[in-house]
C-alpha positions as a Markdown table, in Angstrom:
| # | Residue | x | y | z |
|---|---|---|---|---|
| 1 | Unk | 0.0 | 0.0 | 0.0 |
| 2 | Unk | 1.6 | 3.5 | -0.9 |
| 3 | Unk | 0.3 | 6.4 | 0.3 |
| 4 | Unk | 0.6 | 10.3 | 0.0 |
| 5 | Unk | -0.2 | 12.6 | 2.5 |
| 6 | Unk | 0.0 | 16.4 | 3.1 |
| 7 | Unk | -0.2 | 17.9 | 6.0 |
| 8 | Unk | 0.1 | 21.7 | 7.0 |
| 9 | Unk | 0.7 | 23.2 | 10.5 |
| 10 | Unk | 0.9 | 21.4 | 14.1 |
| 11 | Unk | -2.7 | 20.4 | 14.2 |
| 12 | Unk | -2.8 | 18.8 | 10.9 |
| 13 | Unk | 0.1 | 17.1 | 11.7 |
| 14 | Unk | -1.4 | 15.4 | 14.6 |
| 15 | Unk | -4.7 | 14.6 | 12.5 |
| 16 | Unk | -2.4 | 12.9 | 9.9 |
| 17 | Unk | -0.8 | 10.9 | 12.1 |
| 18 | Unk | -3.7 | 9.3 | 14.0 |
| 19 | Unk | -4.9 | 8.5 | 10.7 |
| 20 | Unk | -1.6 | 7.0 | 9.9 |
| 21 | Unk | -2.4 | 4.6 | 13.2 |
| 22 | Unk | -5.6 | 3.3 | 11.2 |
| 23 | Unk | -4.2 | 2.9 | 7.8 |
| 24 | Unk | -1.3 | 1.2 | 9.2 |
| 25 | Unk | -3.1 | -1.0 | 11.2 |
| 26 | Unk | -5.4 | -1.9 | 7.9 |
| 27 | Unk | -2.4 | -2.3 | 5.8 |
| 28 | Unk | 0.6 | -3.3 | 8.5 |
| 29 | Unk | 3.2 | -3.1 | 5.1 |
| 30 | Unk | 2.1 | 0.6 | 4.3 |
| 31 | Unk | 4.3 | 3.0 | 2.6 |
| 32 | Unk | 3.5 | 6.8 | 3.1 |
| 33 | Unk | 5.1 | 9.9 | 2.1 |
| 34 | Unk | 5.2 | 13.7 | 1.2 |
| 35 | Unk | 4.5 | 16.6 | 3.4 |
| 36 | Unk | 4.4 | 16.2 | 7.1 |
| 37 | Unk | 5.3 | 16.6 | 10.8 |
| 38 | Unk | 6.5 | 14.8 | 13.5 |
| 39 | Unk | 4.0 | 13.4 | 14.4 |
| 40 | Unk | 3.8 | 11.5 | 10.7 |
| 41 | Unk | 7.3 | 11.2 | 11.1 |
| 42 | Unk | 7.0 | 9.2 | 14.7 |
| 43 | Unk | 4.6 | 6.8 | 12.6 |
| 44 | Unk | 7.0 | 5.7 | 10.0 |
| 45 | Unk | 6.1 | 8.6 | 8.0 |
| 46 | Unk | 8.8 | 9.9 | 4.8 |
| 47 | Unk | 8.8 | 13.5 | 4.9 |
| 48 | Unk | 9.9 | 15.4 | 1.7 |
| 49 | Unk | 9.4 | 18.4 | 3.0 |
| 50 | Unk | 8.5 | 19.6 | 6.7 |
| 51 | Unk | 4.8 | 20.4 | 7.6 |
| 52 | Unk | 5.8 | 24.2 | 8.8 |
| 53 | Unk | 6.5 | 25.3 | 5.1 |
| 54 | Unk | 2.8 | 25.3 | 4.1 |
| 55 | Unk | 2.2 | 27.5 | 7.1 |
| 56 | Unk | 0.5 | 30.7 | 5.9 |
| 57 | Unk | -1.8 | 33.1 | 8.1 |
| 58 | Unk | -4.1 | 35.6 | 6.5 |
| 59 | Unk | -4.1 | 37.1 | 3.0 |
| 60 | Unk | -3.0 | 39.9 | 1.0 |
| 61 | Unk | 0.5 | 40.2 | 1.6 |
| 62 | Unk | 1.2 | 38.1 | 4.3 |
| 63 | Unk | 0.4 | 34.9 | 1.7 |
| 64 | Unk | 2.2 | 36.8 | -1.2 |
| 65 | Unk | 5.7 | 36.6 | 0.4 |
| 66 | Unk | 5.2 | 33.1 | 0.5 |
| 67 | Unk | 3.5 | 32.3 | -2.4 |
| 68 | Unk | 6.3 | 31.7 | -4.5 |
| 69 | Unk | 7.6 | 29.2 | -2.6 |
| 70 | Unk | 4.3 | 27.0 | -1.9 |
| 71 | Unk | 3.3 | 26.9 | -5.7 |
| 72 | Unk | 6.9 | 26.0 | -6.2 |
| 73 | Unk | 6.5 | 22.8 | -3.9 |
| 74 | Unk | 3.2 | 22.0 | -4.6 |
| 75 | Unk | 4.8 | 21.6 | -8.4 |
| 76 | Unk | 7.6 | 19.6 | -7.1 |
| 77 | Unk | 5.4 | 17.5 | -5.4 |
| 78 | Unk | 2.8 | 16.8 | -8.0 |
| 79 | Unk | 5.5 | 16.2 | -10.7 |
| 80 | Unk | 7.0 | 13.4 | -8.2 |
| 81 | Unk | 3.8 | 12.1 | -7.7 |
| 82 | Unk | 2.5 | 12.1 | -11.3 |
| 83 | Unk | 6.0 | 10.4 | -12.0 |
| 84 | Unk | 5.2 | 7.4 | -9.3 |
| 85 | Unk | 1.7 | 7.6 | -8.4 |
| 86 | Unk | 0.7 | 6.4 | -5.0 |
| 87 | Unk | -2.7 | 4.0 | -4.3 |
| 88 | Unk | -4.1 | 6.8 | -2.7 |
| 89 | Unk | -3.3 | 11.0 | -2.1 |
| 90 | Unk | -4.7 | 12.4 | 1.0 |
| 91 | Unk | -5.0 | 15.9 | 1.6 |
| 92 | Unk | -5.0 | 16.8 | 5.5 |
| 93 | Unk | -6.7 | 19.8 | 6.0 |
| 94 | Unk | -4.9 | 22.8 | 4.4 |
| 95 | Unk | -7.5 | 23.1 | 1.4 |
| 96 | Unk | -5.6 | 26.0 | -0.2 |
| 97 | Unk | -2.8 | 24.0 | -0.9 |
| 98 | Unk | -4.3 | 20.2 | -1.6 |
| 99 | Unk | -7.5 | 20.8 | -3.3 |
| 100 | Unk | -5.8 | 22.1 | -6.7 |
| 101 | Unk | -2.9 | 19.6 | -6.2 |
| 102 | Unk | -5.9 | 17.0 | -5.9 |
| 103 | Unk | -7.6 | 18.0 | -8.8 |
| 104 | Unk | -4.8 | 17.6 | -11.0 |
| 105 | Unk | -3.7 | 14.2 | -9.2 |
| 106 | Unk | -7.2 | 12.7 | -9.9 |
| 107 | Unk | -7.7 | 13.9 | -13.2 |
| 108 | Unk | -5.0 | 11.4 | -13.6 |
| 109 | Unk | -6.7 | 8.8 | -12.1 |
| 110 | Unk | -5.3 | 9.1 | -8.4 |
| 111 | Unk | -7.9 | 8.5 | -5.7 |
| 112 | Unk | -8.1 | 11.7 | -3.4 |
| 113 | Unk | -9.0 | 11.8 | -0.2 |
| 114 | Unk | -9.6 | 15.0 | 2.1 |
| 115 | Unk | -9.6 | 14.8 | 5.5 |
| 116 | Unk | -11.5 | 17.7 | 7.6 |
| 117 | Unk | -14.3 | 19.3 | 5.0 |
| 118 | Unk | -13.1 | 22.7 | 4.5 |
| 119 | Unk | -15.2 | 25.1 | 6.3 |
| 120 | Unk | -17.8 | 25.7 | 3.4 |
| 121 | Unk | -20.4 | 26.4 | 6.6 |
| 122 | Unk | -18.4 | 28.9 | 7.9 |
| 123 | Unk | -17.3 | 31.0 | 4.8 |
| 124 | Unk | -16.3 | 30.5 | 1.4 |
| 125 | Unk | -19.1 | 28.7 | 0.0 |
| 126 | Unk | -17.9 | 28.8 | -3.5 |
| 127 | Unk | -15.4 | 25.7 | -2.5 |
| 128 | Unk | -18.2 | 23.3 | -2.9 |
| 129 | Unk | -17.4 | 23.3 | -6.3 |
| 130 | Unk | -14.1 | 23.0 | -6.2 |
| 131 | Unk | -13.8 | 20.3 | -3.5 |
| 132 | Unk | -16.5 | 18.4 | -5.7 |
| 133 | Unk | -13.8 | 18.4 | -8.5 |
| 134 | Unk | -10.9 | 17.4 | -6.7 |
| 135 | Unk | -11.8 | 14.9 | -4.0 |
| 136 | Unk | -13.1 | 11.2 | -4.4 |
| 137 | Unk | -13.9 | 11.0 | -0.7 |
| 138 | Unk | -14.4 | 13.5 | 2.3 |
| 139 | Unk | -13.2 | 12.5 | 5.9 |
| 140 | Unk | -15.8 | 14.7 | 7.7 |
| 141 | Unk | -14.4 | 15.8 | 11.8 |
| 142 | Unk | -18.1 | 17.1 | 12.1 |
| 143 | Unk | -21.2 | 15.2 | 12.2 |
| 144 | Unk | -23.3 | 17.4 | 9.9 |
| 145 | Unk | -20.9 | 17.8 | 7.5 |
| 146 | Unk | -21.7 | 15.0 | 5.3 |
| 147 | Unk | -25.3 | 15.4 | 4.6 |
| 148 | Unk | -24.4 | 18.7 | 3.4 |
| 149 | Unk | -21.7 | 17.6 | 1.2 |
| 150 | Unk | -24.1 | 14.7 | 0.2 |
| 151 | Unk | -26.9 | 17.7 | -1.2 |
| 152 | Unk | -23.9 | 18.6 | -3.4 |
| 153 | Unk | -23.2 | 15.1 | -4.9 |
| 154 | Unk | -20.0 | 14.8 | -2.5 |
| 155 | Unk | -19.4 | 11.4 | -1.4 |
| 156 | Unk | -18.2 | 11.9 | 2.8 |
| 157 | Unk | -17.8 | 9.8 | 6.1 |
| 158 | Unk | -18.4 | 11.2 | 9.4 |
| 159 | Unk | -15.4 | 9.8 | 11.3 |
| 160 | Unk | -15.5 | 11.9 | 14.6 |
| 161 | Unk | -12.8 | 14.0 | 15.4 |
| 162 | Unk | -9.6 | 12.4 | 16.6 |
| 163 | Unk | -9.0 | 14.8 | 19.7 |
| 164 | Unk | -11.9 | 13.6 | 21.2 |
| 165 | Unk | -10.4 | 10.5 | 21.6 |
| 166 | Unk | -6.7 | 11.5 | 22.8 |
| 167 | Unk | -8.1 | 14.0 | 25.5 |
| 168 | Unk | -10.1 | 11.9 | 28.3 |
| 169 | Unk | -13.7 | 12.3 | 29.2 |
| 170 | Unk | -12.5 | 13.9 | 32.7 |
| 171 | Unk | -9.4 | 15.4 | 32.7 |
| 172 | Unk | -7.1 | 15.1 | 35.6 |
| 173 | Unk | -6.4 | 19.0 | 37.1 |
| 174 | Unk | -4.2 | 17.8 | 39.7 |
| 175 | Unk | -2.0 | 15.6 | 38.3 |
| 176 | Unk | -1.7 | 17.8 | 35.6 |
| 177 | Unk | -1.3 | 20.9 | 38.0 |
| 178 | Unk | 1.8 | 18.6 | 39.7 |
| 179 | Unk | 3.5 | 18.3 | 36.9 |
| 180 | Unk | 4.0 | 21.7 | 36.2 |
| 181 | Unk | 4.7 | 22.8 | 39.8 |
| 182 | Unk | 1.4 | 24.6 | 40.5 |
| 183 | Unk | -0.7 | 23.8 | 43.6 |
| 184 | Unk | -4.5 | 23.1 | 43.6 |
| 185 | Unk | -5.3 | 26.3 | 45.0 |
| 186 | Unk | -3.5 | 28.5 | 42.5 |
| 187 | Unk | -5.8 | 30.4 | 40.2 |
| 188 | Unk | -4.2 | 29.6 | 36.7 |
| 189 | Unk | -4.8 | 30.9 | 33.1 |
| 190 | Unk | -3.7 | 29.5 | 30.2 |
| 191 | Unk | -2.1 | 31.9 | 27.6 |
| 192 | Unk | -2.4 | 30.2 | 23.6 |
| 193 | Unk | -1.8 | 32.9 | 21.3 |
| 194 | Unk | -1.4 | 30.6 | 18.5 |
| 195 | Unk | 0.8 | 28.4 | 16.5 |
| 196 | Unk | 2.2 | 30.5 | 13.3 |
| 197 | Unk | 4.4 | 33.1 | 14.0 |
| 198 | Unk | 2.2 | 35.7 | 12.2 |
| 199 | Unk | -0.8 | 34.9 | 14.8 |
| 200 | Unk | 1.8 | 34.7 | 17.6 |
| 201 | Unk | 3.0 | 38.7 | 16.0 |
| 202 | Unk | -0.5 | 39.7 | 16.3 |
| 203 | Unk | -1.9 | 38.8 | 19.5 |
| 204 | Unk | 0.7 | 37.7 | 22.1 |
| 205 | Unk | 1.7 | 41.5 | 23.1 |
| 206 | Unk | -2.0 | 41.6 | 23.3 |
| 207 | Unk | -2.5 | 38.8 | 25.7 |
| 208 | Unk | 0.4 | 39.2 | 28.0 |
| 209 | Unk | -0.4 | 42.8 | 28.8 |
| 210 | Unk | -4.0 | 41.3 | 29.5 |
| 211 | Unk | -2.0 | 39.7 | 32.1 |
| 212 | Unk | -0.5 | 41.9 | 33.1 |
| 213 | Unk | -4.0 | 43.5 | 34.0 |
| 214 | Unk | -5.8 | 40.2 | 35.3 |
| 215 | Unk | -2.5 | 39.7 | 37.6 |
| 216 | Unk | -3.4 | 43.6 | 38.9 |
| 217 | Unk | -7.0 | 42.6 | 39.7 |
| 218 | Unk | -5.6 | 39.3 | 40.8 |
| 219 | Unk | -2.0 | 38.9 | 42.4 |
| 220 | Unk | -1.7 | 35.5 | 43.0 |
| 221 | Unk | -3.1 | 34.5 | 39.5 |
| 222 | Unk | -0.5 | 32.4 | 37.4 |
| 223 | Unk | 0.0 | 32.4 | 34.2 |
| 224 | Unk | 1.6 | 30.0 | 31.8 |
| 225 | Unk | 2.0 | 29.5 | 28.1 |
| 226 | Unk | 2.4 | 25.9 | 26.3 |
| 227 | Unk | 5.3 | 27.3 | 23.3 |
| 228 | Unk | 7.1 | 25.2 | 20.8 |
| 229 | Unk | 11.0 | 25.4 | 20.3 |
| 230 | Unk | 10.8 | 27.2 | 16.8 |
| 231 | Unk | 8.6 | 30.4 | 18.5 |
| 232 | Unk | 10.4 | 30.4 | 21.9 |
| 233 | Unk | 12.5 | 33.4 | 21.0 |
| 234 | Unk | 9.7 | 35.4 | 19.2 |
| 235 | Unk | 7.3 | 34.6 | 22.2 |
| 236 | Unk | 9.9 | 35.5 | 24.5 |
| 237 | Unk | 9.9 | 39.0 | 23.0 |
| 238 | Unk | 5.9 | 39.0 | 23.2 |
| 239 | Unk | 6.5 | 38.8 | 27.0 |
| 240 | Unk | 8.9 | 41.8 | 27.2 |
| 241 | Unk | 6.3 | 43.8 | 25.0 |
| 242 | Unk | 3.4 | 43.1 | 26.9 |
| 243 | Unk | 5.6 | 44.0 | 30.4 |
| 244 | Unk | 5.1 | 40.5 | 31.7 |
| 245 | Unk | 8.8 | 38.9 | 31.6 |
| 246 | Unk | 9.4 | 36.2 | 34.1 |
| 247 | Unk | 6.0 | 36.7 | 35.5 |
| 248 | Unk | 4.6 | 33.7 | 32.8 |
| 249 | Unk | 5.5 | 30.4 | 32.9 |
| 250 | Unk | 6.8 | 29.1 | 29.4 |
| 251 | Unk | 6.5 | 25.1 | 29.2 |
| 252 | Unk | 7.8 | 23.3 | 26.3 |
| 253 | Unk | 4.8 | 21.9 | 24.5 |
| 254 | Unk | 2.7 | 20.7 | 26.7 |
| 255 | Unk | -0.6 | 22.1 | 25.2 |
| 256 | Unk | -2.7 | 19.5 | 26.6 |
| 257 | Unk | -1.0 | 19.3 | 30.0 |
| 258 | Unk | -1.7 | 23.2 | 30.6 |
| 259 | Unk | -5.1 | 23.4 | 29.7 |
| 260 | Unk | -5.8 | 20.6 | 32.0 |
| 261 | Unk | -4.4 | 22.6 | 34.6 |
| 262 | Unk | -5.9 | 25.7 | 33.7 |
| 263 | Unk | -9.0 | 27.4 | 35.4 |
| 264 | Unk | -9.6 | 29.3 | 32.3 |
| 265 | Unk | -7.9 | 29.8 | 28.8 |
| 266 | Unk | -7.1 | 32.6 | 26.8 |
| 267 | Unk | -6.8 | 31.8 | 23.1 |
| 268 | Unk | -6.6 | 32.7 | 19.7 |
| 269 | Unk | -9.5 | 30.6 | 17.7 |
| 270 | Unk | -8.7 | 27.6 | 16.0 |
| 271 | Unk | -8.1 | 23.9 | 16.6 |
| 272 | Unk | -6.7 | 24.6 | 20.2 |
| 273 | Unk | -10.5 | 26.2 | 20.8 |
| 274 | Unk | -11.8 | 22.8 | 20.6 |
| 275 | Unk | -9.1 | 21.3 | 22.7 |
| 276 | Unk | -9.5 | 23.6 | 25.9 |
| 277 | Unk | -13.6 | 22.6 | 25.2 |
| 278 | Unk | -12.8 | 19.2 | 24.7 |
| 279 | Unk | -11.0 | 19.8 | 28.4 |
| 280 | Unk | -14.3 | 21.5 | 29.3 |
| 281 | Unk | -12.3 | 24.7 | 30.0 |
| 282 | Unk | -14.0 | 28.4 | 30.4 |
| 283 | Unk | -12.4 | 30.1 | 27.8 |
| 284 | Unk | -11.6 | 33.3 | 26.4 |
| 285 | Unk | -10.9 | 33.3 | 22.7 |
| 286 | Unk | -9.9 | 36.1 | 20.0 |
| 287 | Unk | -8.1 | 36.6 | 17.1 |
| 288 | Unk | -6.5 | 39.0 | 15.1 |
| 289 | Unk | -4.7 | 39.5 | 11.6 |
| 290 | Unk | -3.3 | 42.1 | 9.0 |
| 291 | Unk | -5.9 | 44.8 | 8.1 |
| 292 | Unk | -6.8 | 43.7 | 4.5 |
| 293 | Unk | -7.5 | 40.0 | 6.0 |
| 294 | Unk | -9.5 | 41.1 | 8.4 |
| 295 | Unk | -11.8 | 43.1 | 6.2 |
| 296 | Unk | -11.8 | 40.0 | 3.3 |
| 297 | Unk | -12.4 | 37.4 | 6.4 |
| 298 | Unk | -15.8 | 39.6 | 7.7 |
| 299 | Unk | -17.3 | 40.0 | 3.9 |
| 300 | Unk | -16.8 | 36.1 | 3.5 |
| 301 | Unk | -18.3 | 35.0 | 7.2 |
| 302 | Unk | -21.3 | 32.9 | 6.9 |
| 303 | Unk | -22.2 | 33.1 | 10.8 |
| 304 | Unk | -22.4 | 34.4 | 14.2 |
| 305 | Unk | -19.4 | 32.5 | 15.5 |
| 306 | Unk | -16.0 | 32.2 | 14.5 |
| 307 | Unk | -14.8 | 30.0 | 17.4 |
| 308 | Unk | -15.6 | 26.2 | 17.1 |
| 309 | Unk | -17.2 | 25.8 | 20.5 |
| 310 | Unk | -19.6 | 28.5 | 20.0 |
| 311 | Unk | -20.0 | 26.5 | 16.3 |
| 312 | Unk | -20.8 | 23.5 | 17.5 |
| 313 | Unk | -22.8 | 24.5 | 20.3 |
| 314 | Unk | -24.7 | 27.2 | 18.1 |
| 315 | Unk | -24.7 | 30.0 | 20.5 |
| 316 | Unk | -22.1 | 32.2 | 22.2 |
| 317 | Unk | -21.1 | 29.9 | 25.1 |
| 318 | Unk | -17.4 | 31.4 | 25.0 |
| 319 | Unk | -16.6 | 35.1 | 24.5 |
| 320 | Unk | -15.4 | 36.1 | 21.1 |
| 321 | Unk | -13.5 | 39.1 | 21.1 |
| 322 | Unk | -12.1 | 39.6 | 17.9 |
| 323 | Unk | -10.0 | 42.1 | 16.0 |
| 324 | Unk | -10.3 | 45.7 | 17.3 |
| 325 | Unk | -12.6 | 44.4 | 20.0 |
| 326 | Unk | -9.8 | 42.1 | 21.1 |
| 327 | Unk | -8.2 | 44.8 | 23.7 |
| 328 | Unk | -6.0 | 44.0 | 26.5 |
| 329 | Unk | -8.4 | 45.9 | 28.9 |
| 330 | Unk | -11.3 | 43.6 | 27.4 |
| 331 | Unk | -9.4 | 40.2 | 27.1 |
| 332 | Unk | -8.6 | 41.2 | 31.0 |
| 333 | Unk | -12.1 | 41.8 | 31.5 |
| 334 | Unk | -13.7 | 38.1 | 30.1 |
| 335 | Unk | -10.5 | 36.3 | 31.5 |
| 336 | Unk | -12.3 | 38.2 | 35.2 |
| 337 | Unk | -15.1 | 37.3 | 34.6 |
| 338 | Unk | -14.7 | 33.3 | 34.4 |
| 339 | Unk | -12.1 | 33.0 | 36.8 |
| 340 | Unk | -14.7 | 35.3 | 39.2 |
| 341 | Unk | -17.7 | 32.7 | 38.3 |
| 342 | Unk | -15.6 | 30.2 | 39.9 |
| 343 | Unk | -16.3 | 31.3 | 43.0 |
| 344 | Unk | -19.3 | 33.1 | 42.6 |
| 345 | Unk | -21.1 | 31.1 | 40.0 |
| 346 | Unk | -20.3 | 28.1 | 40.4 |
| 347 | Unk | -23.5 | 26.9 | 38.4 |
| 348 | Unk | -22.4 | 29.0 | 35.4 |
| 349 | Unk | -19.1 | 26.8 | 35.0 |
| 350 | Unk | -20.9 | 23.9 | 35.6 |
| 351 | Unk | -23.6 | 24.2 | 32.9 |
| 352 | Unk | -20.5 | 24.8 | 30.4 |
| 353 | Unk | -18.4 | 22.1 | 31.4 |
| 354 | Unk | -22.0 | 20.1 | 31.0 |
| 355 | Unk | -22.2 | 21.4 | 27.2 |
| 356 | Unk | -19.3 | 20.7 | 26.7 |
| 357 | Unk | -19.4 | 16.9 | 28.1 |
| 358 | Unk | -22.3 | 16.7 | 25.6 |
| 359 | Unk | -20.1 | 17.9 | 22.8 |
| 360 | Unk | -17.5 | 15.6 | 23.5 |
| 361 | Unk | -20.1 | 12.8 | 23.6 |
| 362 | Unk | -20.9 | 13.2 | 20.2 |
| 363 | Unk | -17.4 | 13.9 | 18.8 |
| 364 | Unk | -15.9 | 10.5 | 20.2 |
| 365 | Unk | -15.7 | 7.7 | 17.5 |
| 366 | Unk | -12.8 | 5.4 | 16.7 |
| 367 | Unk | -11.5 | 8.0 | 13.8 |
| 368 | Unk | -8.3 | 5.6 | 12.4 |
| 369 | Unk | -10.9 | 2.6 | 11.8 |
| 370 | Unk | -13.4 | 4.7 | 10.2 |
| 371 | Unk | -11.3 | 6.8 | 8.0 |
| 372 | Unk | -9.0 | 3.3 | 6.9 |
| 373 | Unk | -12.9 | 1.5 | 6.4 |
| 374 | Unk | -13.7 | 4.7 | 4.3 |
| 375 | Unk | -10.7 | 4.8 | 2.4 |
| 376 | Unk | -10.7 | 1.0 | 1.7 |
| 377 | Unk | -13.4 | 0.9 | 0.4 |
| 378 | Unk | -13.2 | 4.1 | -1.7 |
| 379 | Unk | -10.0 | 1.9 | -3.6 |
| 380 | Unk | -12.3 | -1.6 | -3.9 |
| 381 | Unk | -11.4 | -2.6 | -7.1 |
């Protein structure tokens, strides 16, 4: 069995290589290779190229500076693949990169698989088309994604989403608070300002000198930030900017660890969202990017909610503070807020962590079996 994958960023790199766990348990003498992590790479995984170099953030020029050298390996790529064509491509998430390479790939006669359904529910609806030319198969995270691919003559598979199998039903605070030196009566908040270095450029300042306020309202409060290797230095020089040097706690990875521990996150929206409600965390999330994104991303936004817990759940559950809105006085002031309900309301933080036990419920499915079932029998003879 050969196999191509692509994967972009940290989180698709994990996605890839639970799925990796299922297709090599299917087909124990599998061969993949292409684009990916470390976590593909842990798995047996041939990496042409490292995931981080499809890592983009916005538009306008932010994607321009890069573009060059993305089309560039996306060619490479597809000529290598064209050249010795796999039994299968699958695209992991990143649909600005793999759904053209996938087009051209199956107009060859490669099967294509993409795994996580672009967000056509959330903006840019005009994909449909495109992912209907360029995909034999959808691997959908979300349960009502496939009947809405299905209305557009997409052929999916609702497969659950992988983190809600790798994070437990009832996380463990303490242990989790032991292991990174905090004690059970410490009130702690969890600082993820995001992955990329663009998001970490346009937000971290933001969140530290939040800090710096909540730890004003709230002296003993403690603060610490899950950061990998490659954004150490840059999130080092966040801290100095937001006036909150060695008064955060900076932990080597350790995503999952910290939001265990945490009373309440503050985050930048995206996959990490999920996690912390996955963790059945309060949570605090914005986001903000370059001025000409921001005013593309708002004409384009199909709904209410741009974090995935408020998505899922259909309401505002979480704050959303986003863009201008996203203030270090009014990060401070929502961060308060929860950690304030604690004590106060305790009822309020336990009808979340209640929606977000539901949630979990109905994300949990054995994801490798389902997505190797799916993609077997997508290449049934």
């Amino acid at each position: 069995m050969q196999a191509a994958l692509v994967a972009g960023e940290t989180s698709g790199d994990l996605l890839a290589g639970l799925l990796l766990d299922g297709l090599q348990q299917r087909w124990p003498g599998l061969h993949a290779a292409g684009i990916g992590g470390p976590q593909m790479v842990q798995r047996g995984f041939e990496a042409w190229w490292p995931h981080d170099k499809l890592a983009v953030h916005g538009f306008g020029w932010e994607v321009l500076r890069r573009y060059r050298e993305i089309v560039g390996i996306r060619s490479q790529l597809k000529t290598r693949l064209l050249q010795d064509p796999p039994d299968v491509f699958i695209g992991v998430d990143a649909p600005d990169f793999n759904l053209d390479l996938e087009a051209a790939l199956r107009a060859q006669g490669i099967k294509t698989v993409h795994f996580v359904c672009p967000s056509i529910w959330a903006w840019r609806p005009e994909r449909i088309e495109k992912i209907r030319r360029s995909v034999d198969h959808v691997l959908c995270i979300f349960p009502f994604e496939p009947a809405l691919l299905a209305a557009h003559g997409i052929a999916a598979t609702y497969v659950g989403h992988p983190l809600a199998n790798v994070i437990p039903l009832q996380p463990d605070r303490l242990a989790a608070r032991a292991r990174l030196g905090l004690s059970a009566q410490d009130a702690v908040v969890a600082i993820l300002p995001g992955s990329r270095a663009s998001e970490i450029a346009h937000l971290a300042a933001h969140f530290f000198k939040a800090a710096r306020l909540i730890r004003q309202a709230r002296p003993g409060t403690q603060f610490i930030v899950p950061v990998v290797p490659a954004r150490q230095a840059q999130m080092e020089a966040a801290l100095k900017a937001g006036g909150m040097v060695d008064q955060v706690q900076l932990v080597a990875g350790q995503s999952h660890t910290v939001l265990a521990a945490c009373d309440v996150a503050l985050i930048a929206s995206g996959t990490a969202t999920l996690e912390a409600a996955l963790f059945k965390r309060p949570m605090v999330i914005a986001y903000r990017m370059g001025c000409l994104s921001w005013q593309i991303m708002r004409r384009k936004k199909l709904q209410a909610w741009v974090g995935l817990p408020n998505i899922l759940c259909r309401d505002f559950v979480v704050p959303e503070l986003l863009q201008d809105a996203a203030t270090p006085h009014a990060l401070a002031h929502e961060v308060l807020q929860w950690l304030d309900a604690k004590a106060s309301q305790p009822e309020k933080i336990h009808a979340l962590e209640q929606r977000f036990c539901a949630l979990h419920a109905e994300l949990q499915r054995d994801t490798p079996q389902l997505a190797a079932h799916a993609i077997a029998q997508l290449l049934q003879p």
